[in-house]
Z-matrix of the N, CA and C atoms (Angstrom, degrees):
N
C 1 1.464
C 2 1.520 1 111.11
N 3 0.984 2 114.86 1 -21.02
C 4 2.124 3 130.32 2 -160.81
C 5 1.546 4 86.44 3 -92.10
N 6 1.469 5 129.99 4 -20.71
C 7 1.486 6 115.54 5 -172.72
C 8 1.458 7 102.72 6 -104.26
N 9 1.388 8 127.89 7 2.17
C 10 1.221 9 120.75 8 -173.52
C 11 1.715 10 104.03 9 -127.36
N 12 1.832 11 111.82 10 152.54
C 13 0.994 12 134.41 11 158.60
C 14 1.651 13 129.09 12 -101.15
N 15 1.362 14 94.10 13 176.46
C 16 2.192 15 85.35 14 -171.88
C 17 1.960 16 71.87 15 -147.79
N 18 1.265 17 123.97 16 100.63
C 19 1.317 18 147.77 17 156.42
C 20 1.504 19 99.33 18 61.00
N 21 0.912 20 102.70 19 54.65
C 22 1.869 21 125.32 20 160.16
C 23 1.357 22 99.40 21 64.68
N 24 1.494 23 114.17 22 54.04
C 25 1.205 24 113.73 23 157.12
C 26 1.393 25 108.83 24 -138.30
N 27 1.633 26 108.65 25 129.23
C 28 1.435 27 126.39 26 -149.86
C 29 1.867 28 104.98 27 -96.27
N 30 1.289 29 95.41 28 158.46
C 31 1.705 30 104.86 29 -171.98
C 32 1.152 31 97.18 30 -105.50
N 33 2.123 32 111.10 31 144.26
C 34 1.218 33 102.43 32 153.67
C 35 1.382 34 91.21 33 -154.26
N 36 1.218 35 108.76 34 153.75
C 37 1.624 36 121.57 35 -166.16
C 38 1.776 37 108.07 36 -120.15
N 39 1.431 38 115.97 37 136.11
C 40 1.402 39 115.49 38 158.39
C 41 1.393 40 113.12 39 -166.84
N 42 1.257 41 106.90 40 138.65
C 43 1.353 42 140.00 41 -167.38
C 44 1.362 43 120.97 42 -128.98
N 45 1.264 44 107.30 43 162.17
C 46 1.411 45 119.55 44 174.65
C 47 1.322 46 138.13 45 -64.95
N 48 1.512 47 152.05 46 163.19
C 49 1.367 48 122.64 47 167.75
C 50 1.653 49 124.45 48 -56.02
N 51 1.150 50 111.36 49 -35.58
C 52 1.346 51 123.73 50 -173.58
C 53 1.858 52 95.31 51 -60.31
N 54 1.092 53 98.59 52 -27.80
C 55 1.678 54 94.24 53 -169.67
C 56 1.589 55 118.78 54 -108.38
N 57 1.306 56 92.52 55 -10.41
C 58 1.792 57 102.79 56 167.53
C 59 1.837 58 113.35 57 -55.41
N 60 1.584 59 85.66 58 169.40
C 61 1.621 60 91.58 59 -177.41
C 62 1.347 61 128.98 60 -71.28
N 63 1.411 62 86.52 61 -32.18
C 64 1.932 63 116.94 62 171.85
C 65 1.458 64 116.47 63 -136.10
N 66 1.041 65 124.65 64 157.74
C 67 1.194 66 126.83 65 157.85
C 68 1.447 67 126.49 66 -147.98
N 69 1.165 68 130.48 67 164.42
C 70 1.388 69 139.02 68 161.96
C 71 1.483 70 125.55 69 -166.35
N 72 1.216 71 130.84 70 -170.20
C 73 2.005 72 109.62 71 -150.58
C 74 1.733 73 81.27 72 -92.42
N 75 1.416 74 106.97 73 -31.85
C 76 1.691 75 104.60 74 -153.74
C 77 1.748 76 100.26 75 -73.10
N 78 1.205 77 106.25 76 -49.20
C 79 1.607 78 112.31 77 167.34
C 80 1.736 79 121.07 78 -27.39
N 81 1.893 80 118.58 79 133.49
C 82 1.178 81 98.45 80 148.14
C 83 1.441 82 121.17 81 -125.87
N 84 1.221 83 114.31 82 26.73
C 85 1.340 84 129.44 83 161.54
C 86 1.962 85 118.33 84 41.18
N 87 1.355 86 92.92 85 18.48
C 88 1.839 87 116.10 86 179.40
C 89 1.845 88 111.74 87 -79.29
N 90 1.416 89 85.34 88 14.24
C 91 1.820 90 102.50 89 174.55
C 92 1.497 91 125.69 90 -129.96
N 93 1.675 92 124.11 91 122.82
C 94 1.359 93 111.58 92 -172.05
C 95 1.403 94 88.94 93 -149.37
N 96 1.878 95 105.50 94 -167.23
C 97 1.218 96 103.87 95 -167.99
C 98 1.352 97 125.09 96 -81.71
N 99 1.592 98 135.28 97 93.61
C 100 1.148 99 147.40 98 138.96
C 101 1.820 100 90.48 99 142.93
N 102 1.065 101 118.06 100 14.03
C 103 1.287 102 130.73 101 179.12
C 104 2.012 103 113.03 102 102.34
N 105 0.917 104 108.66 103 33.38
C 106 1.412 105 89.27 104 -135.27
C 107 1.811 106 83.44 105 -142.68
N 108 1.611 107 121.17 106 23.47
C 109 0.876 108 135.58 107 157.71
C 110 1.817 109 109.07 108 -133.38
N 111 1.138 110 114.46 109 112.07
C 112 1.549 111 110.18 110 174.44
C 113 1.668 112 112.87 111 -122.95
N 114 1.519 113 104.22 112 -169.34
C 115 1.614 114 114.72 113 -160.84
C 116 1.314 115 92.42 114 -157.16
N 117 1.556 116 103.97 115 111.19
C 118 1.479 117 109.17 116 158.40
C 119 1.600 118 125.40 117 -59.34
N 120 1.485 119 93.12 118 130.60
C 121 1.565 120 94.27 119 -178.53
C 122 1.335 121 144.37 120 -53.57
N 123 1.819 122 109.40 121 -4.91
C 124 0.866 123 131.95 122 -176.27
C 125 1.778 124 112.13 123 -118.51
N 126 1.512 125 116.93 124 166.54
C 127 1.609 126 103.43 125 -150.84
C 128 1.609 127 86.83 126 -88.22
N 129 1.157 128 114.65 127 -26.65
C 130 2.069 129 113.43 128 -172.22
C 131 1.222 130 99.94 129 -127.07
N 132 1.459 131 111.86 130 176.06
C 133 1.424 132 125.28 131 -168.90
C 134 1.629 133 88.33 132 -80.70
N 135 1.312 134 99.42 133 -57.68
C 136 1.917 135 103.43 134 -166.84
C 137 1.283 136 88.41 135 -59.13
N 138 1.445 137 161.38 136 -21.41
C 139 1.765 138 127.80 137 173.21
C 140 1.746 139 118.65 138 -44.33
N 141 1.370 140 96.82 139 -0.18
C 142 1.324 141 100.42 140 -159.11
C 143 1.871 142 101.57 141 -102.71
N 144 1.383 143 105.96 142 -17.15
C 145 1.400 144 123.02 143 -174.19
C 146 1.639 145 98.81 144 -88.32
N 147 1.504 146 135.79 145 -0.10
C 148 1.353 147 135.04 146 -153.57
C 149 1.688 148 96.46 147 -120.56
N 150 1.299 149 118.41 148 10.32
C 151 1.354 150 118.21 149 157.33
C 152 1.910 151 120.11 150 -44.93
N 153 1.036 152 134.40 151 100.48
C 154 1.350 153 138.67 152 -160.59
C 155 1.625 154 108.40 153 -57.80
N 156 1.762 155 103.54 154 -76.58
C 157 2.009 156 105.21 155 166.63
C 158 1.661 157 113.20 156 -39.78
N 159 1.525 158 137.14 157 -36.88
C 160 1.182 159 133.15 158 -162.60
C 161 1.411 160 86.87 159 -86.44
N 162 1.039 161 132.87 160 -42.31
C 163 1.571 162 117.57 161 -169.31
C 164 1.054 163 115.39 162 -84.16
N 165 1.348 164 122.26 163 8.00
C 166 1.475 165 125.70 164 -179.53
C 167 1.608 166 113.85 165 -91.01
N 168 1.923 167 94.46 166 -46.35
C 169 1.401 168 110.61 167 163.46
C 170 1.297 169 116.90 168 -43.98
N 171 1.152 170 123.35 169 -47.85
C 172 1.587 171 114.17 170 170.73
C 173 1.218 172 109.25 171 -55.04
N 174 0.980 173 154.53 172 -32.68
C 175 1.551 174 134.05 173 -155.59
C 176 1.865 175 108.95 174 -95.75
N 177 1.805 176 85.65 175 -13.56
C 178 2.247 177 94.32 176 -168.11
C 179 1.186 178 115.01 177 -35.08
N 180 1.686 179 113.32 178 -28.33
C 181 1.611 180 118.91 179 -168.62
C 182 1.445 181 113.88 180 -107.86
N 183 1.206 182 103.79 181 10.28
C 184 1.519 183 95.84 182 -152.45
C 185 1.758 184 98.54 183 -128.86
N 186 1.711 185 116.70 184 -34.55
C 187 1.585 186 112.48 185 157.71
C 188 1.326 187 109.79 186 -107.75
N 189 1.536 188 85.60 187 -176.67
C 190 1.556 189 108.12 188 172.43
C 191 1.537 190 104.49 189 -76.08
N 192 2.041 191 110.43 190 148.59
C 193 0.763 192 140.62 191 161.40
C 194 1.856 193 113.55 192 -11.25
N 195 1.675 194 93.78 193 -66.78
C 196 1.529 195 93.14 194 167.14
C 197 1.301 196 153.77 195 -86.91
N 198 1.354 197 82.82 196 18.70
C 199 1.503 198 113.36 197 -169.10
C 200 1.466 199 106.47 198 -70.98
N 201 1.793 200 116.14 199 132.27
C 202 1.059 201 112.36 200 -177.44
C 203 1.609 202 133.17 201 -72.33
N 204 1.244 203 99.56 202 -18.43
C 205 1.681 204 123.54 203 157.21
C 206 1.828 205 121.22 204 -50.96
N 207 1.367 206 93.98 205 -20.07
C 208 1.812 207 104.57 206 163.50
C 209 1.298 208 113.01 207 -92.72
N 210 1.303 209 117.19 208 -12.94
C 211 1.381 210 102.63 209 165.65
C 212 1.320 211 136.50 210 -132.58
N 213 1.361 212 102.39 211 140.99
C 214 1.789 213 113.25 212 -163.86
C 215 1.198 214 111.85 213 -39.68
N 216 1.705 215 113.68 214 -53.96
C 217 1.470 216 119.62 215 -150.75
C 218 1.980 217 90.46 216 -60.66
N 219 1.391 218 108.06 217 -65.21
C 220 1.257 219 93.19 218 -174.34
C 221 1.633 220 142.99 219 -77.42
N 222 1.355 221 86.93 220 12.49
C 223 1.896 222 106.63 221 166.16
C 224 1.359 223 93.88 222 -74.85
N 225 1.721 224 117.09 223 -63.18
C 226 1.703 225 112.18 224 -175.49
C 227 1.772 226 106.97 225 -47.93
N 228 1.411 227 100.08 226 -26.96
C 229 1.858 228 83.95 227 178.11
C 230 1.376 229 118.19 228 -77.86
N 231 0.959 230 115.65 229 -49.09
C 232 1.782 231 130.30 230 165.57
C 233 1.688 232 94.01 231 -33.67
N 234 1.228 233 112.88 232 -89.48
C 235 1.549 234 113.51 233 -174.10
C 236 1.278 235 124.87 234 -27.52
N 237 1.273 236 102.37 235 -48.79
C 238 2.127 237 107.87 236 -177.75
C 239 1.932 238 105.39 237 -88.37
N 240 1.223 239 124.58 238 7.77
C 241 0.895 240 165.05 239 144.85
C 242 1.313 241 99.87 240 -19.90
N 243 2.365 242 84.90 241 -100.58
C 244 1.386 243 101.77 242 -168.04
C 245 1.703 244 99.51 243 -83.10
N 246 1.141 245 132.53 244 -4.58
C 247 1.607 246 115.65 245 170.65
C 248 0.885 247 91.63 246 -63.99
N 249 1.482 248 156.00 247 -72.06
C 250 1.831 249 157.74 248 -109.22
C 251 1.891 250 81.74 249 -88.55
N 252 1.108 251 114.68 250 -43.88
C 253 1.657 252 116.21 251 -174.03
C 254 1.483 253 96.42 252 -56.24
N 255 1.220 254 123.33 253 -68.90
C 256 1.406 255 141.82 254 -172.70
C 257 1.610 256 113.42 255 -55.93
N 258 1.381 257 131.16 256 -18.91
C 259 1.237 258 128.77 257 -169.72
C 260 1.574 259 120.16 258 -35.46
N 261 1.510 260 111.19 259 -42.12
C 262 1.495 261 132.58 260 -152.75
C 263 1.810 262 98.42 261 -76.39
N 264 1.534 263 100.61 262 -50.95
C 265 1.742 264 114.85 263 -179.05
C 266 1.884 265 92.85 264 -63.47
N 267 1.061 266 107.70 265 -42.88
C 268 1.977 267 97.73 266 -161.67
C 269 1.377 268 89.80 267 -53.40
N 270 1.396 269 114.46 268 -64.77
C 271 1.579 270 117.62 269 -161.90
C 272 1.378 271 113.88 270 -76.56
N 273 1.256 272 140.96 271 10.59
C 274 0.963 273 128.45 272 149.21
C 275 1.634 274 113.42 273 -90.65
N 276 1.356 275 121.64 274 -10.63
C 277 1.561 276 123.34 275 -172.30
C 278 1.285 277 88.06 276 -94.42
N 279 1.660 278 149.39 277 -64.87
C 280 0.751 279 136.98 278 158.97
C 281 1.526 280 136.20 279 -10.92
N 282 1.227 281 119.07 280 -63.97
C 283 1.126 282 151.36 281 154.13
C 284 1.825 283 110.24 282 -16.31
N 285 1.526 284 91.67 283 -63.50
C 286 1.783 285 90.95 284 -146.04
C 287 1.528 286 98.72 285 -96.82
N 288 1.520 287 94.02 286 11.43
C 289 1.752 288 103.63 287 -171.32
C 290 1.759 289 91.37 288 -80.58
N 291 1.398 290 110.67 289 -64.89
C 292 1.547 291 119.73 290 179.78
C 293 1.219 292 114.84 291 -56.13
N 294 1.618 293 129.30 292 -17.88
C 295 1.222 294 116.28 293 173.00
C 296 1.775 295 105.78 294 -78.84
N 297 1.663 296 102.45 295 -15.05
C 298 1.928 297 95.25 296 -160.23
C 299 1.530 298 86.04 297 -99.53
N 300 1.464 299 135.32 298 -24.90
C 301 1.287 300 124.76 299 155.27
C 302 1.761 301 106.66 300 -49.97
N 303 0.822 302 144.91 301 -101.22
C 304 1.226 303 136.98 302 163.26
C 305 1.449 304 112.87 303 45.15
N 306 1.725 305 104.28 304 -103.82
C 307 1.237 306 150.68 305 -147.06
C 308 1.783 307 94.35 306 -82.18
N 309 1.474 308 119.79 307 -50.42
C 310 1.264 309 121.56 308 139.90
C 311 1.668 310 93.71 309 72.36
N 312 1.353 311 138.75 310 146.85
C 313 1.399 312 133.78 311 149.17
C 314 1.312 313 144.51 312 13.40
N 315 1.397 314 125.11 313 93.65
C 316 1.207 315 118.21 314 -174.76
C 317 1.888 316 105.67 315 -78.87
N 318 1.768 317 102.82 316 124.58
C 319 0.826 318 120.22 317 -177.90
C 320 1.592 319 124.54 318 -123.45
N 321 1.229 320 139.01 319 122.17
C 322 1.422 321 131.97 320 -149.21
C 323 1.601 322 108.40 321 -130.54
N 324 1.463 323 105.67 322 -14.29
C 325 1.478 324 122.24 323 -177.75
C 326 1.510 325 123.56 324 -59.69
N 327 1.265 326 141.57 325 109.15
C 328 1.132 327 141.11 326 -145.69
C 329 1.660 328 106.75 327 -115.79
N 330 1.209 329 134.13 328 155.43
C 331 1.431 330 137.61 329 -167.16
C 332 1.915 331 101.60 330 -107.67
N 333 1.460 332 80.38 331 131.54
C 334 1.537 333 79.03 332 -176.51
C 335 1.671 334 120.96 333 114.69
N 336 1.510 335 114.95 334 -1.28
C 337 1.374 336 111.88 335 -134.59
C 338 1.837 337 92.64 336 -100.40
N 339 1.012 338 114.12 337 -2.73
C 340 1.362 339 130.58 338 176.24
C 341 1.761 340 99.35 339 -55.63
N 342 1.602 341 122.73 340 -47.86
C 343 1.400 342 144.21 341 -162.25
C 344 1.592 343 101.55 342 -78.05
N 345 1.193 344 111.52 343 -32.66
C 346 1.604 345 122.39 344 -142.74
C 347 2.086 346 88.72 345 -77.56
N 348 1.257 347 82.49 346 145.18
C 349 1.829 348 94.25 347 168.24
C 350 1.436 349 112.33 348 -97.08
N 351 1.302 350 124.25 349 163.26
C 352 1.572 351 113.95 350 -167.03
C 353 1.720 352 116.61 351 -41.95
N 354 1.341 353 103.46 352 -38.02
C 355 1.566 354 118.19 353 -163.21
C 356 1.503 355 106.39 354 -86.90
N 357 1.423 356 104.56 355 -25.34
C 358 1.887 357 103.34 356 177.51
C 359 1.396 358 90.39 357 -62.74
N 360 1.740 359 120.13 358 -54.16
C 361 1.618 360 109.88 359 -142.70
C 362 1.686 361 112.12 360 -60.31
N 363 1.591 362 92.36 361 -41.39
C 364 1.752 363 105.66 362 178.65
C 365 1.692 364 117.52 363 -49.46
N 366 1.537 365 94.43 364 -48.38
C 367 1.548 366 95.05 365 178.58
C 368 1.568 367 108.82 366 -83.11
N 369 1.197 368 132.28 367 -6.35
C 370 1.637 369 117.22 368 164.29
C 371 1.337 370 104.71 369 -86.03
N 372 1.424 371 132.76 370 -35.59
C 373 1.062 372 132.75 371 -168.82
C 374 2.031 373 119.50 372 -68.37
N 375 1.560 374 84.74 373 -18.51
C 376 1.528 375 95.65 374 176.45
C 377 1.238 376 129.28 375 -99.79
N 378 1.621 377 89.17 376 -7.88
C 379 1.705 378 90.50 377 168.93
C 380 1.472 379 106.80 378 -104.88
N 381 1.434 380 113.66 379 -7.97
C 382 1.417 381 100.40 380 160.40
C 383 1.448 382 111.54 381 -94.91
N 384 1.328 383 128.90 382 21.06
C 385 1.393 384 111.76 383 151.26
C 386 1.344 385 111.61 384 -89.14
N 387 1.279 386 105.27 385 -19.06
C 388 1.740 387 100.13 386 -158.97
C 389 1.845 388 90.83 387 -66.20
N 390 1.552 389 98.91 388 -51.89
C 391 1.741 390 97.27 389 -163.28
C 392 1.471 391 92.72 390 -63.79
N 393 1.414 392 158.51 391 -57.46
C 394 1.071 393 121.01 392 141.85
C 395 1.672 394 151.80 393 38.59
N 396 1.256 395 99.23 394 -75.30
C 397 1.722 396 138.27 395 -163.92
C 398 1.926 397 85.53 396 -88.03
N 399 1.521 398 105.76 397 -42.07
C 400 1.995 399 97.46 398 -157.23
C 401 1.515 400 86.86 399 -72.87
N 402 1.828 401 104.31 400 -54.32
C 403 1.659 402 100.99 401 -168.21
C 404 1.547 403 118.37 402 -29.91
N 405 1.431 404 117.36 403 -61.75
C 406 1.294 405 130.05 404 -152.82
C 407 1.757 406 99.47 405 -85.53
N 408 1.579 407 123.67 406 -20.60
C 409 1.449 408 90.34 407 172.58
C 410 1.237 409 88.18 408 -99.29
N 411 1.327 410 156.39 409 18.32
C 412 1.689 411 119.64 410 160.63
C 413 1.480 412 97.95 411 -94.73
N 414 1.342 413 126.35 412 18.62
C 415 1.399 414 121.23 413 161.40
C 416 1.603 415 104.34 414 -84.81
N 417 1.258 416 110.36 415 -50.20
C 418 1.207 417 119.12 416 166.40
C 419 1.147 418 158.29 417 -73.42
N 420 1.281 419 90.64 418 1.50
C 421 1.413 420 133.70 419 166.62
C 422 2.116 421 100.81 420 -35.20
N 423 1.235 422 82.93 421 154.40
C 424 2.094 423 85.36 422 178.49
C 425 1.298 424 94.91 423 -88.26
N 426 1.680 425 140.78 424 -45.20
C 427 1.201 426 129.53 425 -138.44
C 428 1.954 427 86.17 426 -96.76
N 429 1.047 428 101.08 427 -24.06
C 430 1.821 429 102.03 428 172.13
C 431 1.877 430 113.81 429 -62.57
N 432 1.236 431 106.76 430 -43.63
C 433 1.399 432 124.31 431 -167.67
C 434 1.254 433 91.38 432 -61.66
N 435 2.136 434 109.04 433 -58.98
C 436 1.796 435 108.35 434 -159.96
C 437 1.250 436 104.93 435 -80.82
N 438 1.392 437 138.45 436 31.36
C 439 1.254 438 133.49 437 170.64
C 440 1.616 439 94.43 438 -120.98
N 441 1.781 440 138.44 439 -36.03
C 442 1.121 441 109.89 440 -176.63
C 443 1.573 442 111.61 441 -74.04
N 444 1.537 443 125.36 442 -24.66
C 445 1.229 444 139.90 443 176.83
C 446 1.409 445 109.37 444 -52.90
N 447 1.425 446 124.84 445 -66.57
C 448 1.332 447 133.47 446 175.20
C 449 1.758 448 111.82 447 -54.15
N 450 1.220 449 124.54 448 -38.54
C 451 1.301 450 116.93 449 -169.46
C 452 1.792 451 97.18 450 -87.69
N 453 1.224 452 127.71 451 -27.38
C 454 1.309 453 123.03 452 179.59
C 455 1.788 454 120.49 453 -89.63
N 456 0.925 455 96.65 454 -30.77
C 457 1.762 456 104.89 455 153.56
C 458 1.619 457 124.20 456 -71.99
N 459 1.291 458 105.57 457 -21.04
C 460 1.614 459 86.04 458 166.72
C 461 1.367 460 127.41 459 -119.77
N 462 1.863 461 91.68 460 15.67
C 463 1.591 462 93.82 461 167.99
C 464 1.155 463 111.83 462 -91.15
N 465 1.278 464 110.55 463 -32.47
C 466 2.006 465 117.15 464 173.32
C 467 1.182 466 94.80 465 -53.08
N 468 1.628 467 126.42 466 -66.75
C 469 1.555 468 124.88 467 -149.50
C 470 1.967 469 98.91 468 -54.11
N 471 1.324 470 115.76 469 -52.72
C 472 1.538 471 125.31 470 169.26
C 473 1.612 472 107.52 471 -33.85
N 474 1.205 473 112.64 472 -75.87
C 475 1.435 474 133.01 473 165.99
C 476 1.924 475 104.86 474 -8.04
N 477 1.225 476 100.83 475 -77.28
C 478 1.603 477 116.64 476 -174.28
C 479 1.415 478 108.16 477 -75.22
N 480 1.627 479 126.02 478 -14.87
C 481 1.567 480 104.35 479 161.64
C 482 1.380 481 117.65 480 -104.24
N 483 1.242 482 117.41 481 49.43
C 484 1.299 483 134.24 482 -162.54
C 485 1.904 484 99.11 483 -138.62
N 486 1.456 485 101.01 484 139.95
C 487 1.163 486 101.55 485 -171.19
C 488 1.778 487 97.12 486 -94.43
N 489 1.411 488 85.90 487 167.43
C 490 1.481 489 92.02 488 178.92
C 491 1.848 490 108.19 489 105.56
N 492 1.375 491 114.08 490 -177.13
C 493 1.348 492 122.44 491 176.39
C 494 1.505 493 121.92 492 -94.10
N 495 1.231 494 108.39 493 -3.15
C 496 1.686 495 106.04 494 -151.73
C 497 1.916 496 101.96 495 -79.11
N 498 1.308 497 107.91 496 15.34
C 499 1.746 498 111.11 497 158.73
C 500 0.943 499 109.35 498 -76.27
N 501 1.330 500 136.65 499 -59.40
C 502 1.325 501 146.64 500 169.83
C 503 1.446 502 131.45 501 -39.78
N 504 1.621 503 100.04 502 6.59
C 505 1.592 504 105.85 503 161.24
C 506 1.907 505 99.45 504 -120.83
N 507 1.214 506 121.79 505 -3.49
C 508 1.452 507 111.70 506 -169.74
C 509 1.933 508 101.42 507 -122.32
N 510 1.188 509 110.31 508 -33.25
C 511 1.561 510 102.87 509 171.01
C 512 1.542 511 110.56 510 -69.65
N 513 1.608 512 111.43 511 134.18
C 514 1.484 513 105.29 512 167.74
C 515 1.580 514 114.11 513 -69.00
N 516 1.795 515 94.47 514 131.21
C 517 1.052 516 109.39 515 -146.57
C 518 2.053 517 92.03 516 -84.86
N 519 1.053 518 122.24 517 -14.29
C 520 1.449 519 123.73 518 -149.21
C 521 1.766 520 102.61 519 -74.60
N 522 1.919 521 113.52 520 -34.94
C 523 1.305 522 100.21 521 171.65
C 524 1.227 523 121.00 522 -63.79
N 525 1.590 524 87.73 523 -46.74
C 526 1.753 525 100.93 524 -169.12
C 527 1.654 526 102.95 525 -50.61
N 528 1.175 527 148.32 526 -6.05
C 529 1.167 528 127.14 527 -168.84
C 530 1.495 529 110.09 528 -124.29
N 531 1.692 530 104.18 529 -10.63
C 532 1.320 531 107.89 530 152.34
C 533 1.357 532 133.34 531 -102.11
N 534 1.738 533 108.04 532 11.40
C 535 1.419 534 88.73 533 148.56
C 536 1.460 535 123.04 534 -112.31
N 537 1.571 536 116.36 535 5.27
C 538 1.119 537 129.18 536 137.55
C 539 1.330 538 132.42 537 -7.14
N 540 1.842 539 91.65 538 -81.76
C 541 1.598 540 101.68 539 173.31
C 542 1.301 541 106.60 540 -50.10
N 543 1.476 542 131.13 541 -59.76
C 544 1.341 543 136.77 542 -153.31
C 545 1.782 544 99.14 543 -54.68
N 546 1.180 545 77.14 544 -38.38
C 547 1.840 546 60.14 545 -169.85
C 548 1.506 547 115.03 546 -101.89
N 549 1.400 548 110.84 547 27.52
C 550 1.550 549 123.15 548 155.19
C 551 1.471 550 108.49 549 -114.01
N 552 1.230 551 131.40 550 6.06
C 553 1.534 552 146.01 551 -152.88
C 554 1.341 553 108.18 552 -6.14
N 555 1.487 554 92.01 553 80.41
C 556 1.416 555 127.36 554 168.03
C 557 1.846 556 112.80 555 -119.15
N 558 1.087 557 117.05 556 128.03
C 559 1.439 558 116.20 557 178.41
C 560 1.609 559 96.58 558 -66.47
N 561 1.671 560 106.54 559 154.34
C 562 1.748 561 108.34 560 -172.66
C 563 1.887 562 89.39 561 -73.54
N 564 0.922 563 100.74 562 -50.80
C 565 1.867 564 101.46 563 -154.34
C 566 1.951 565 98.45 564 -55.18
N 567 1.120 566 127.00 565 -42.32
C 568 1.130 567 150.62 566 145.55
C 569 1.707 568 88.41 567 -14.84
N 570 1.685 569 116.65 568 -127.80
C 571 0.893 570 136.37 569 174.24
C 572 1.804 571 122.59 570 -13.92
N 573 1.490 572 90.38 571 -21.75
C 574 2.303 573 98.24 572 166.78
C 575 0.974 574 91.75 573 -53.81
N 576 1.279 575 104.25 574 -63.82
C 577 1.818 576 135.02 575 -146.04
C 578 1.663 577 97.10 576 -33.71
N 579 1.841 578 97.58 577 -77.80
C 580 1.085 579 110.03 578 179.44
C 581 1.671 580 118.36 579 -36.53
N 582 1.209 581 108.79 580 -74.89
C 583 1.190 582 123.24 581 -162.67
C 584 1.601 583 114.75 582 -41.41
N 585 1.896 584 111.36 583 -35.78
C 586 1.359 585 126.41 584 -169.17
C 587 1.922 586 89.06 585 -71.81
N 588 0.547 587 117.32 586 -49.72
C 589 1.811 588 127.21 587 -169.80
C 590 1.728 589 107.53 588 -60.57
N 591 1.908 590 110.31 589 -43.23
C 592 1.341 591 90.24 590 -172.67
C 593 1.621 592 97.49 591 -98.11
N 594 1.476 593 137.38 592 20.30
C 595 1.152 594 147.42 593 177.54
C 596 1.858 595 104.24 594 -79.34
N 597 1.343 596 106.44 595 -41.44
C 598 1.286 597 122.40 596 -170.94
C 599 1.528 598 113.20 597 -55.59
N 600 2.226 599 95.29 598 -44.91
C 601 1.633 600 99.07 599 -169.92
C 602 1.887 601 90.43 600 -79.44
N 603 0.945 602 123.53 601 -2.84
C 604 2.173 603 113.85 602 -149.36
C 605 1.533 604 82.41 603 -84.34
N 606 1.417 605 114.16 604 148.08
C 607 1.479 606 164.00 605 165.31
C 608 1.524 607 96.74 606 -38.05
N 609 1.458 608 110.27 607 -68.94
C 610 1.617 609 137.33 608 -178.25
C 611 1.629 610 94.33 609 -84.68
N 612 1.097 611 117.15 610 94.74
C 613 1.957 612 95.46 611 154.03
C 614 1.766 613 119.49 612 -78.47
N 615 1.073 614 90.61 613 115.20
C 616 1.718 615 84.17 614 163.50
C 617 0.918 616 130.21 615 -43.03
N 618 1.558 617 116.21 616 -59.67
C 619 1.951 618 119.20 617 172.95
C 620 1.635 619 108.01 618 -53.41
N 621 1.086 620 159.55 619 11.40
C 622 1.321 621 160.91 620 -122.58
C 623 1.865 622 100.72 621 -112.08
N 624 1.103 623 103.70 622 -36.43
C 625 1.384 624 119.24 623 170.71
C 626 1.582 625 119.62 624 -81.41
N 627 1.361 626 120.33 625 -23.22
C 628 1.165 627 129.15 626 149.54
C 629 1.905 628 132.60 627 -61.01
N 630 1.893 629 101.34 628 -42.24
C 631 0.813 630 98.33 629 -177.51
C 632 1.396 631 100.28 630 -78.63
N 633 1.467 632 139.07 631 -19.48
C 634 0.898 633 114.34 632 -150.51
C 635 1.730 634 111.77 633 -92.00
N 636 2.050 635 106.11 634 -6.62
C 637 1.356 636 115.82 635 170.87
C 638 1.172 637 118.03 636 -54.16
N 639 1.275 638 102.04 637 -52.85
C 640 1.934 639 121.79 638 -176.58
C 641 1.524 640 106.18 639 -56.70
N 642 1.296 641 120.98 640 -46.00
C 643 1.258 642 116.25 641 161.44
C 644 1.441 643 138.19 642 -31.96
N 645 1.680 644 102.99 643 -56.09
C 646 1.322 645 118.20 644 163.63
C 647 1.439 646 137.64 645 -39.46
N 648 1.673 647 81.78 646 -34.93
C 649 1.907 648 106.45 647 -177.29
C 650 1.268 649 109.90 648 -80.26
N 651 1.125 650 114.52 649 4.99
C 652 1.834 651 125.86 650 -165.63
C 653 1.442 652 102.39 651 -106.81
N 654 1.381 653 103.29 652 -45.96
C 655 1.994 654 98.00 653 172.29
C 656 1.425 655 131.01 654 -77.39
């Protein structure tokens, strides 16, 4: 689709990790074909709503002074919070994404088959199921599974005892920000709202990495 136009108007696609073709933690997948396929750096759209100072700004008008919703430090605690709750769901979504990248399409279609006599097609067609059949169970394999499980659970778990933000591009960001709201009882679409508006006035924009994809698509 990325190589074709519909009356000289050009395609370009980008998505999230969760929605990429592949993924993995070490990957940044900010490369496609002719540029013109990208991957947000972050695993959800809402990782991008988990900015700590911007989410604080939302609340300036809305609590009290001492309200812990005014302040960053303990929004970042709240947040790594509910990721540390969430660890088990990340790495298993994580997880079963690279195993279904993997294992990927069952495909049985053989080249050539135009030539083939009834009995060629059956017998090519069965040995390309079999290779088939090997691909997808050594994807599925247990000792394949307990190695993507184990290596992706203890980079998150690392991730969150680590200071700084850099969870907030690899935990899926979409619970964490709905139980966020919940426990600021703030509606999410609500709290976009906000957040997109006081992102605009902040020093740091969060979306900044966004704008700067779309940009790309411009040259």
């Amino acid at each position: 689709m990325l190589d074709k136009s519909i009356w000289g108007v050009e395609f370009y696609m980008l998505a999230d990790r969760d929605a990429a073709p592949a993924y993995d933690l070490e990957d940044d997948m900010n490369t496609g074909a002719e540029g013109k396929f990208k991957t947000l750096g972050k695993y959800h759209l809402e990782n991008y709503f988990l900015e700590s100072s911007t989410l604080a700004s939302c609340f300036e008008q809305m609590e009290e002074d001492d309200s812990w919703l005014r302040n960053p430090v303990e929004i970042d605690k709240i947040l790594r919070e509910i990721a540390t709750e969430h660890i088990g769901y990340a790495a298993a979504l994580i997880a079963s994404k690279q195993v279904r990248n993997q294992a990927g399409n069952t495909n049985v279609m053989v080249k050539g088959a135009h030539a083939f006599t009834e009995e060629q097609l059956i017998e090519s067609m069965i040995a390309k199921a079999n290779q088939e059949h090997s691909r997808i169970s050594k994807s599925l394999n247990q000792g394949n599974i307990q190695r993507h499980v184990e290596k992706t659970y203890s980079e998150l778990d690392a991730l969150l005892k680590t200071e700084g933000d850099e969870w907030k591009s690899y935990i899926p960001g979409k619970p964490v920000f709905a139980k966020f709201c919940a426990k600021a009882n703030i509606p999410q679409g609500r709290l976009k709202t906000l957040y997109i508006q006081c992102a605009k006035e902040s020093d740091s924009d969060p979306f900044l990495e966004i704008y700067e994809i779309f940009e790309s698509f411009s040259k």
